[in-house]
C-alpha positions as CSV (number, residue, x, y, z in Angstrom):
1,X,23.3,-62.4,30.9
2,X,20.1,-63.6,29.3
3,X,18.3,-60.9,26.9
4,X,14.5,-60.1,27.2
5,X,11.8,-62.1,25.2
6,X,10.1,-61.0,21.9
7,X,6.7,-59.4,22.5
8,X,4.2,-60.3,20.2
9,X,4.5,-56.5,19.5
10,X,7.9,-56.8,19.3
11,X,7.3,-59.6,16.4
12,X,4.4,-57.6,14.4
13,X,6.9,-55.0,13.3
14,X,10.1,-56.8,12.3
15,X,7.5,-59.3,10.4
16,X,5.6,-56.0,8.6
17,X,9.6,-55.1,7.1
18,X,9.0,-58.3,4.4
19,X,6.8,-55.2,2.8
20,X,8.4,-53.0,0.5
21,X,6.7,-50.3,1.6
22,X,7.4,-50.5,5.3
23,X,10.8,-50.8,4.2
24,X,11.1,-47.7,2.3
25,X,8.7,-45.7,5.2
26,X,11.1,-47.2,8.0
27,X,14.7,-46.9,6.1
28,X,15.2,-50.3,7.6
29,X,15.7,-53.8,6.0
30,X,15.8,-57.6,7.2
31,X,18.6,-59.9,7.5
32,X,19.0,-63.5,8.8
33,X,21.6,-66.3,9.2
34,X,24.8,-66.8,11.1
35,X,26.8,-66.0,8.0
36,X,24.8,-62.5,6.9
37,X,25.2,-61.8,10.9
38,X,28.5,-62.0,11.0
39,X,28.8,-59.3,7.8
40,X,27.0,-57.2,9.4
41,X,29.1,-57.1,12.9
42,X,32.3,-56.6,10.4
43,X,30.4,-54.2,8.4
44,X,29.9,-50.5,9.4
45,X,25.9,-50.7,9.1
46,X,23.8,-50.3,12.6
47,X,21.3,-52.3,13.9
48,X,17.9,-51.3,15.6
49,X,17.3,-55.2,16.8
50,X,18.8,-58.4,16.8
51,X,17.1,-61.3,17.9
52,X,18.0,-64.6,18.3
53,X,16.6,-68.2,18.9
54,X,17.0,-69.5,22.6
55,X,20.0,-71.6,22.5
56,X,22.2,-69.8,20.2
57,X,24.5,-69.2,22.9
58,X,25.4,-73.4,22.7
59,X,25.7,-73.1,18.8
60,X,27.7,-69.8,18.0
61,X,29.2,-68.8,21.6
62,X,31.8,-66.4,19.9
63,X,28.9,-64.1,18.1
64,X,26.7,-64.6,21.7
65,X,29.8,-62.8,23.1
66,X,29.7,-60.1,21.0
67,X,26.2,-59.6,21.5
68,X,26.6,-59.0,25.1
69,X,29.5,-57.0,24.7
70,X,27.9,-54.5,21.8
71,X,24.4,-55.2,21.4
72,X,22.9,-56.1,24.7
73,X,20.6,-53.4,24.5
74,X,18.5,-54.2,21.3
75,X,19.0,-58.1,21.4
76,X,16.0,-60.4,21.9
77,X,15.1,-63.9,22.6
78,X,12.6,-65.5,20.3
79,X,11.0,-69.5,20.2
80,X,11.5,-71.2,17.2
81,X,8.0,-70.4,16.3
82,X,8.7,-66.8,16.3
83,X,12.0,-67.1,14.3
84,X,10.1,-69.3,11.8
85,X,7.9,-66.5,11.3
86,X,10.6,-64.0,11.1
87,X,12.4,-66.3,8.2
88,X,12.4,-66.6,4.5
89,X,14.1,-69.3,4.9
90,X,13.0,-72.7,4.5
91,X,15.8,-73.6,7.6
92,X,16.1,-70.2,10.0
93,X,19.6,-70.3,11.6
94,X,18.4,-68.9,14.7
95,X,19.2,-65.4,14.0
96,X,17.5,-62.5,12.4
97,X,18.6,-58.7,12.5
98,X,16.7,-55.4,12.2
99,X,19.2,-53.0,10.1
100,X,19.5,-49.3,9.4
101,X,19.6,-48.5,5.2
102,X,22.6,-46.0,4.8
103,X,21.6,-42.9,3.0
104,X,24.5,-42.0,0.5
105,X,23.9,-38.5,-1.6
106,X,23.5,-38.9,-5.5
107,X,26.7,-36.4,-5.4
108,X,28.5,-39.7,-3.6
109,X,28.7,-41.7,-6.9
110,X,31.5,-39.3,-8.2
111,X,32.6,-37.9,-5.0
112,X,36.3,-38.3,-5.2
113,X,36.0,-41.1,-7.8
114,X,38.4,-40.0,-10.9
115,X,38.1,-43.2,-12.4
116,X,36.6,-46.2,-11.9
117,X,33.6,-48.5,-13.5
118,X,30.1,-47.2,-11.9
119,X,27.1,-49.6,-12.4
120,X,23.4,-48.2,-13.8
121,X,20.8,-50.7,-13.4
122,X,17.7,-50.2,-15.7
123,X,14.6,-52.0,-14.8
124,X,16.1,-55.1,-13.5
125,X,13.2,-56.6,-12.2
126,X,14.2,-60.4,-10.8
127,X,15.2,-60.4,-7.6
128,X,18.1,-63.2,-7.6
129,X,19.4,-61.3,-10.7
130,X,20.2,-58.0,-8.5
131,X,21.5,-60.3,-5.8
132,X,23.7,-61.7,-8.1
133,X,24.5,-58.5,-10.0
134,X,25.5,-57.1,-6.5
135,X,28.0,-59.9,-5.6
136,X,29.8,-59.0,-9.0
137,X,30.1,-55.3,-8.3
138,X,31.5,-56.4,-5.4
139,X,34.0,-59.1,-6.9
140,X,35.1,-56.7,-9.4
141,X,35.3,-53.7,-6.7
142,X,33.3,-51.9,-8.2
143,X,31.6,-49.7,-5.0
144,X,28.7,-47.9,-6.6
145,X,25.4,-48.6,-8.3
146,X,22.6,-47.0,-9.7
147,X,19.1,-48.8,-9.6
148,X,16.7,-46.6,-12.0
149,X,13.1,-46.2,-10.7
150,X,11.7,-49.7,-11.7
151,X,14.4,-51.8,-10.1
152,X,13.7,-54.7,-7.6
153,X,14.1,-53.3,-4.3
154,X,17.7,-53.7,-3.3
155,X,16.7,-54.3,0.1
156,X,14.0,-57.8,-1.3
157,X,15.0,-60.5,1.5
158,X,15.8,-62.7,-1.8
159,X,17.7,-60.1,-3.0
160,X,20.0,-59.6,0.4
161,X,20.0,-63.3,0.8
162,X,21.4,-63.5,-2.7
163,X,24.3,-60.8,-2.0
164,X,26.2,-62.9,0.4
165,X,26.6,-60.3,2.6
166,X,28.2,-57.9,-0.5
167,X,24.9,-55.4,0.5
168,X,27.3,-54.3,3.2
169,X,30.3,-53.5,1.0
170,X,28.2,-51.8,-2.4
171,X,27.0,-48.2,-1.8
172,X,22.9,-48.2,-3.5
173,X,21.6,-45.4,-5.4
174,X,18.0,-46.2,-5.0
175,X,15.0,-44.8,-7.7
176,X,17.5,-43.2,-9.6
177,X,17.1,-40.9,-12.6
178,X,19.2,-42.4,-15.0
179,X,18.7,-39.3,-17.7
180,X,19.8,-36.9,-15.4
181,X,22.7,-39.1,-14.0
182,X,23.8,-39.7,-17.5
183,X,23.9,-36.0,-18.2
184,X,26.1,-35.5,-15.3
185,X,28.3,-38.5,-16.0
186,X,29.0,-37.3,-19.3
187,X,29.6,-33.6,-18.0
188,X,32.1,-34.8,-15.8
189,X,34.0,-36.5,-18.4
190,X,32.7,-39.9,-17.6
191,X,31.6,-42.6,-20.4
192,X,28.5,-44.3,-20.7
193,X,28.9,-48.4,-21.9
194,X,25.9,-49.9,-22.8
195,X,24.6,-53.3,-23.7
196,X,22.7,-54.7,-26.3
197,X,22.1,-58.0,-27.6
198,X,20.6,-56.8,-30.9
199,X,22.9,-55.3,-33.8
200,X,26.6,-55.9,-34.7
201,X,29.0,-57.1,-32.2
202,X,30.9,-54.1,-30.7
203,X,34.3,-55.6,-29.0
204,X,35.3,-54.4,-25.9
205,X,37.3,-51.5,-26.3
206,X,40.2,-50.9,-24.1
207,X,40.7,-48.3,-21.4
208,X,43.0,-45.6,-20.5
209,X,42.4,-45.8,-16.9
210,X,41.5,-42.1,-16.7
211,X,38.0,-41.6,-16.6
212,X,34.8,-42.8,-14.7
213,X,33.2,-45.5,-17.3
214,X,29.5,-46.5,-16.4
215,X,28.6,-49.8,-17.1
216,X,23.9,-49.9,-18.0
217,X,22.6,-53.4,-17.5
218,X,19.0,-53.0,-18.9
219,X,15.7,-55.1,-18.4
220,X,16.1,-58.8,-18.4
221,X,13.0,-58.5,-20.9
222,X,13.4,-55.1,-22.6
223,X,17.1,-54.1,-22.8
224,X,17.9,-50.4,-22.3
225,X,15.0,-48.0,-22.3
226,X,15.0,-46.4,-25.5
227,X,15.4,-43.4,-23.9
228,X,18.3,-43.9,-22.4
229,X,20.0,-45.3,-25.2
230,X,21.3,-41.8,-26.6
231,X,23.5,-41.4,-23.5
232,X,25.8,-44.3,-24.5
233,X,28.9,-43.7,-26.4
234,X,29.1,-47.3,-27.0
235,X,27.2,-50.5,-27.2
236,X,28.8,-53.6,-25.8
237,X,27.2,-57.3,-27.4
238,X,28.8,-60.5,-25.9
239,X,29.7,-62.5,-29.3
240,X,27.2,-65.9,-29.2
241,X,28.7,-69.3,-30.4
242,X,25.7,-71.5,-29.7
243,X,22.1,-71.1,-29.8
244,X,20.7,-69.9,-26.4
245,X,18.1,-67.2,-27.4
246,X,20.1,-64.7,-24.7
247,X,22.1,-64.3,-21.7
248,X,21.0,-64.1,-18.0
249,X,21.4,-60.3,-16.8
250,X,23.5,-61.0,-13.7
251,X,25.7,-63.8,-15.9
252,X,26.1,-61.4,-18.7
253,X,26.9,-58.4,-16.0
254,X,30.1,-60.4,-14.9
255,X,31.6,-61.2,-17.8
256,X,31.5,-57.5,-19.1
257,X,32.7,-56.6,-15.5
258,X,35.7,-59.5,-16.1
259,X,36.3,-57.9,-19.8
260,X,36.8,-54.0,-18.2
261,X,39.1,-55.4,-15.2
262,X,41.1,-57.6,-17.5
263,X,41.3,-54.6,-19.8
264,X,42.8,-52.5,-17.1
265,X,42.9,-53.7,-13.7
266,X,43.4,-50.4,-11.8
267,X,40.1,-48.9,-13.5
């Protein structure tokens, strides 16, 4: 069964989704490549369209199949032109998928979670830092993050591309107010861990196991707002031995994620 061409219509509005804003309006996002593809089919995100290059039934017969079977109504055929233009790739795999954001409540982050490590993000602004950050939380099973208000957005084609397909397996707080979540946190019982590269080194404390711990990453160039800062019963510094001026974010984020599981690896 061959699937309908792409309309030039058709190629207008998946291309206008590379804009944040359109993203945000349309509560949709863009992946692309055989390997993010097959995430998503094992994933439990929908799509609104899938299209693919002509000929990808001779290169990945097994996903062409599963196209037909599930997805025959919102699959397309594109050139390689139009798949070029649908890329932000430097080499398009031939594939390149329309999908629906998932809306989780702020009330989800603590939502049957008695204990567990829950990350904040303040202000991280690269985008292969967050892509990065988000493949940790997902190492470390860690299933729920926080992105305060001047975060990348989560759903940056670098960003996605830099998940490895963990987008589909971390739930996204998006614009969060960090204050208020903090408040919350701390209501329920929960403890803040901060991090700072400035003052005295702070070792790594142990856990109990019994309580939510959030885990703030701050600003690549600032740190942790200072208003934010009150909210942490601790500060975490990783001790330096050499001379490197500081650590990247995302780098710094998985050893401190490491640190807590080795610590107590049923947190």
């Amino acid at each position: 069964m061959a699937f309908p061409a792409l309309t030039q219509k058709n190629l207008k509005e998946i291309a206008a989704l590379s804009d944040r804003t359109r993203r945000q309006e349309s509560d949709l996002f863009l992946i692309e490549g055989i390997r993010m593809f097959r995430e998503f089919i094992n994933s439990g995100y929908t799509a609104a369209v899938i299209v693919i290059e002509s000929g990808f039934e001779n290169r990945h017969a097994d996903v062409y199949q599963i196209l037909q079977r599930k997805y025959s109504g919102i699959t397309l055929t594109a050139t390689e032109k139009q798949i070029r233009k649908l890329s932000d790739t430097d080499e398009p795999q031939g594939v390149v998928a329309v999908i629906r954001k998932p809306q989780p409540s702020a009330e989800a982050i603590f939502r049957g979670k008695k204990h567990g490590i829950i990350l904040a993000l303040d202000r991280i602004a690269d985008p292969g830092n967050l892509g990065t950050i988000i493949r940790c939380a997902d190492w470390f099973g860690v299933s729920d993050i926080a992105l305060s208000k001047g975060c990348v957005d989560v759903y940056n084609p670098k960003v996605i591309r830099g998940t490895m397909g963990s987008v589909f397996r971390v739930r996204f707080h998006e614009r969060a107010d960090l204050s208020r979540l903090f408040a919350e946190a701390k209501a329920s019982g929960a403890e803040i861990w901060g991090t700072s590269a400035a003052g005295p080194y702070t070792p790594m404390p142990s856990q109990n196991g019994e309580k939510n711990i959030i885990l703030v990453i701050g600003s690549e160039a600032h740190g942790i707002a200072d208003a934010i800062l009150p909210f942490c019963d601790r500060l975490i510094r990783i001790p330096r031995y050499g001379h490197a001026e500081s650590l990247n974010a995302a780098v710094a984020c998985g050893i401190l994620l490491y640190e807590m599981r080795r610590g107590h690896p049923t947190l």
